[in-house]
C-alpha positions, -999 to +999 in steps of 0.1 A: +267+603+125+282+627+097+266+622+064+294+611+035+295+623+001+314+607-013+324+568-017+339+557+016+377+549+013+388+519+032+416+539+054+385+558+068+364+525+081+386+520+112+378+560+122+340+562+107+332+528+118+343+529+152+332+515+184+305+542+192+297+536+160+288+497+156+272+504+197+249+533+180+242+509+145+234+481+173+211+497+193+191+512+163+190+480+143+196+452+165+175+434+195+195+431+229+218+408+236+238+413+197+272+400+199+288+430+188+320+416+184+307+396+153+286+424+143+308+451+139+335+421+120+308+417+093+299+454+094+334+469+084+340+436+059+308+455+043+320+485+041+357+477+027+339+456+004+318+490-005+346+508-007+363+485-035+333+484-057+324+514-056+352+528-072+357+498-096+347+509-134+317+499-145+313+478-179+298+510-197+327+530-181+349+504-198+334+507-230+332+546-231+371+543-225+375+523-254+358+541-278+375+569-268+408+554-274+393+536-309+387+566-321+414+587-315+438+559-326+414+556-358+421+595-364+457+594-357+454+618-328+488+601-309+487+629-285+453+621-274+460+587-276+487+585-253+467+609-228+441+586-229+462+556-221+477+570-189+442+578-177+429+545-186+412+528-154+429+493-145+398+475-157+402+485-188+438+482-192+438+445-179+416+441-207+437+455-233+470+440-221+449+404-219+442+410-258+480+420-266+493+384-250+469+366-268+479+383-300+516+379-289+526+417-285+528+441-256+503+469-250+522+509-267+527+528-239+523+566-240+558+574-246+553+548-276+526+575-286+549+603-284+581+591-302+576+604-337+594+570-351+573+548-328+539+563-327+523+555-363+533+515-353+523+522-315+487+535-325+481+509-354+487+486-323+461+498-303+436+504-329+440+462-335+439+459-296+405+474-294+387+460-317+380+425-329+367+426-362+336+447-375+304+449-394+286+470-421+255+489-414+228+501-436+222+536-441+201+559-458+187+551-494+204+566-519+186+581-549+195+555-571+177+530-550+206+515-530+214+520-496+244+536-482+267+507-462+292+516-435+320+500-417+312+496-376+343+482-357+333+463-332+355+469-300+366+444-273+342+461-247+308+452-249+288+480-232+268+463-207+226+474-206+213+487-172+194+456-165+225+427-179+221+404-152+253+391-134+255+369-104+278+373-072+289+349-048+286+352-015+299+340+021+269+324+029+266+308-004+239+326-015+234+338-049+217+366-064+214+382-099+228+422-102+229+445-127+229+484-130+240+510-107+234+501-077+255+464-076+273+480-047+251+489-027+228+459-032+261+438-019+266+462+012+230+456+020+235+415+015+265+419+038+247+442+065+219+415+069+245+385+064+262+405+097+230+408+115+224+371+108+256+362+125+254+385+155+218+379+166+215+341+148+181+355+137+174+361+102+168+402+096+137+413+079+139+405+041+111+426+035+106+467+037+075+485+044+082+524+031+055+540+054+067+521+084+108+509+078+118+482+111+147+485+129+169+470+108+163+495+078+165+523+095+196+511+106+208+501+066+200+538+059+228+551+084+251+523+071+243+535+033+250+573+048+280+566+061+295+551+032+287+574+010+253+563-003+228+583+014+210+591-020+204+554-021+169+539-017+173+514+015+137+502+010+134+496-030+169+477-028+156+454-001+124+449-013+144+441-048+167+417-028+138+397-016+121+395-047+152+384-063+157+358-040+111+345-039+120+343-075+154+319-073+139+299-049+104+294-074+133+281-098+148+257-075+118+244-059+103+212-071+070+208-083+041+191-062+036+171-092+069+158-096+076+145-062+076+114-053+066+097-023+092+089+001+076+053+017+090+054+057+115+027+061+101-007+084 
């Protein structure tokens, strides 16, 4: 199996993921008698599903792109800003044009940017888009005793910490907190072992052991390779899985002490 590197793109799962493929993934992850069928249905929804999220901006990509724009609109660099909107990912333009119908005007475009009777008014407008009000910060003391304040705008993207816990939904109904860099691959992995579930009706090991992986992480590690994650750690993201889900179903349970007893019916 050629080793990706690079995200997989979803016009390439019908070729990578082929028949010899899902026989090969089968046979190293899978105990006989698999319907393969099923299997290799759940494996390429995985990977399109990769293949989409992968690629999606992240929250701090989202933020980094506006600053970027903030600023250049703050400095009056209409060139830059109008580069910058034509690069800007669809993420953060949904964002932006979300903010410009609530506020009852259309986000500039770059030839707004570039029309010297249009651009002052075109980057005013974006400079309002991207931020929502602001705060002052306290600086350094001064010599006279006071300290030095300064404006902070404070911009419609939030950037999100490594550890901001999300949820996602899934097929099965389960649910299970993400954050980070690795929300993608945690998801293929979810899909991989919902796909096992479904073509051998046996649950897959939720658990890894790093000095002696089982069949069905060995065979996540060619899945992650052929997507285009082969850098990713198979082993700590399951392991993280199943403590994420010990630790949802310690919040659900219900305590000894507050059961009741269920009398049986005469």
């Amino acid at each position: 199996m050629p080793k990706a590197r690079h995200p997989i793109e979803e016009a390439e799962i019908p070729r990578i993921f082929d028949d010899a493929c899902i026989k090969e993934l089968a046979i190293t992850g899978l105990p006989a008698g698999a319907d393969l069928k099923r299997f290799a249905e759940g494996v390429r929804e995985a990977a399109r599903l990769y293949a989409k999220d992968a690629r999606a901006p992240t929250d701090s990509k989202v933020h980094t792109e506006i600053t970027a724009l903030y600023r250049a609109a703050e400095r009056k660099r209409y060139g830059q800003v109008a580069a910058l909107l034509e690069k800007l990912s669809p993420k953060a333009s949904e964002l932006l044009n979300k903010r410009a119908t609530r506020l009852s005007f259309e986000l500039p475009t770059s030839d707004d940017l570039r029309d010297g009777t249009r651009q002052q008014t075109a980057s005013e407008a974006v400079l309002r888009l991207c931020q929502y009000g602001g705060q002052y910060i306290e600086g350094r003391q001064r010599p006279s005793g006071k300290r030095s304040r300064t404006w902070r705008a404070l911009l419609v993207a939030t950037k999100a910490h490594r550890n901001s816990p999300t949820r996602i939904s899934l097929p099965a109904g389960g649910r299970y907190p993400r954050g980070g860099r690795r929300d993608a691959e945690r998801t293929f992995i979810i899909l991989l072992q919902i796909a096992s579930l479904e073509a051998t009706d046996k649950r897959p090991s939720l658990a890894a052991n790093p000095a002696r992986p089982g069949p069905f992480v060995r065979m996540v590690r060619k899945c992650l390779e052929l997507v285009g994650a082969g850098h990713a750690d198979a082993v700590g993201l399951i392991n993280q899985l199943n403590r994420w889900r010990k630790q949802a179903e310690r919040k659900t349970s219900v305590p000894k002490t507050q059961r009741r007893a269920v009398r049986p019916e005469n």
